[in-house]
Structures are given as structure tokens and as C-alpha cells.
N, C-alpha and C positions, 0 to 999 in steps of 0.2 A: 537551665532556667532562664539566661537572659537571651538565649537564641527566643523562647516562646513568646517573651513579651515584645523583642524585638516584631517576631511575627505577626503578633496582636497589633504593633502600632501598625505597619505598613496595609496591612488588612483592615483596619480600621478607616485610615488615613485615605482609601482608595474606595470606602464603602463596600468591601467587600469581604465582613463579616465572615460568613458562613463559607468563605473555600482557603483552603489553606494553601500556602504557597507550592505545598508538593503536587496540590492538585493543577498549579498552573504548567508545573514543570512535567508531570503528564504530559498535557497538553500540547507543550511546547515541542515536545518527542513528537507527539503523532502526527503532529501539523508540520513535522519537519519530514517524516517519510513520506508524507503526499508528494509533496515534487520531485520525489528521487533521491533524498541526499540515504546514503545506507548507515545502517548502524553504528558504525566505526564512526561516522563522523559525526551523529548525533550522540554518541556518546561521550565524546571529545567536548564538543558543543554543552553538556552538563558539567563535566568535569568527571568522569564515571572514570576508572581508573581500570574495573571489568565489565566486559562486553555484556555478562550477564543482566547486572545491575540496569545496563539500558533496556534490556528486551524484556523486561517486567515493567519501564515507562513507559515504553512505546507501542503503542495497539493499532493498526489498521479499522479507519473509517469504515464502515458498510458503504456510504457510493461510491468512493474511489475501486474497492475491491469490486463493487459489483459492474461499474463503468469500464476497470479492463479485464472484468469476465466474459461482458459484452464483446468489447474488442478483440478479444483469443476465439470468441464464438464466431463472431461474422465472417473474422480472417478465414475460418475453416470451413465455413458456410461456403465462402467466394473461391477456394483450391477448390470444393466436391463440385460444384456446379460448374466450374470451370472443366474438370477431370469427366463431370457428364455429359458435356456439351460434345468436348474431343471423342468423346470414345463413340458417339452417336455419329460425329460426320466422316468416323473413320469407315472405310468398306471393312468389309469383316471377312476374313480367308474361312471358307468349307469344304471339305474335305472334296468335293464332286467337283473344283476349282485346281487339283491337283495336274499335272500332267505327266 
């Protein structure tokens, strides 16, 4: 009971009513895996004591995921077109080339 009211006053106190402190600590998970830090250490970074308990705060953004879906796409885009280019200016052995 004095953990709630406690919450009530800090939420109040910062004008922000309507979100509850666990939804800051969401928060504070996901915006930690955007630059890399892994799980392990955003869970430390809460106090989370198992790994599980982190991987229920922590969600993955849609543009980060989709900016290095991009990035694993291009990459592979740039190896096929590279791998097209070579195989185009190599000569090509047939069988009437035999001796």
C-alpha cells in the first residue's frame, strides 16, 4: 500500500498522472536495446535478478528492426550483384573448348 501511494506522489509530482512507473521501466528496457546493450545487462540495469523477467520489459522498436532488416537486405542485395557481375565477366568453359 505505501509502495502505491508512494507512486501516486512521484506521478503526480512530474505530471504524469496516467503512466505508471512500470511503464517507464518498459520503456527504459527497450530504449536500452536500441544501441546494443543485450539482455544481461539491461536486466542488471533493473535489478531483475532472472533473465526472464527482463524479456517481458523489453520489446524491440519497429524502426530499429526494420532499419537493420534494411541493412541485412542491402548487404545481400550488394554480395548477388557483386556474384552477378563476376560470373558475367568470367569466360565460360564448353565443352567444344575441350582438347
Amino acid at each position: 500500500m505505501q509502495h502505491e501511494a508512494t507512486d501516486e506522489l512521484i506521478r503526480k509530482a512530474a505530471g504524469l498522472e496516467t503512466v505508471r512507473i512500470q511503464d517507464l521501466r518498459h520503456s527504459f528496457a527497450s530504449d536500452a536495446l536500441e544501441p546494443g546493450k543485450d539482455l544481461t545487462m539491461i536486466g542488471r540495469m533493473l535489478g531483475h535478478s532472472d533473465i526472464k523477467t527482463t524479456t517481458r520489459s523489453a520489446h524491440l522498436k519497429k524502426t530499429p528492426v526494420k532499419a537493420a532488416t534494411d541493412r541485412v537486405a542491402n548487404r545481400i542485395a550488394s554480395v548477388l550483384s557483386f556474384s552477378t557481375r563476376q560470373a558475367a565477366s568470367t569466360p565460360h568453359f564448353t565443352p567444344s573448348q575441350r582438347r
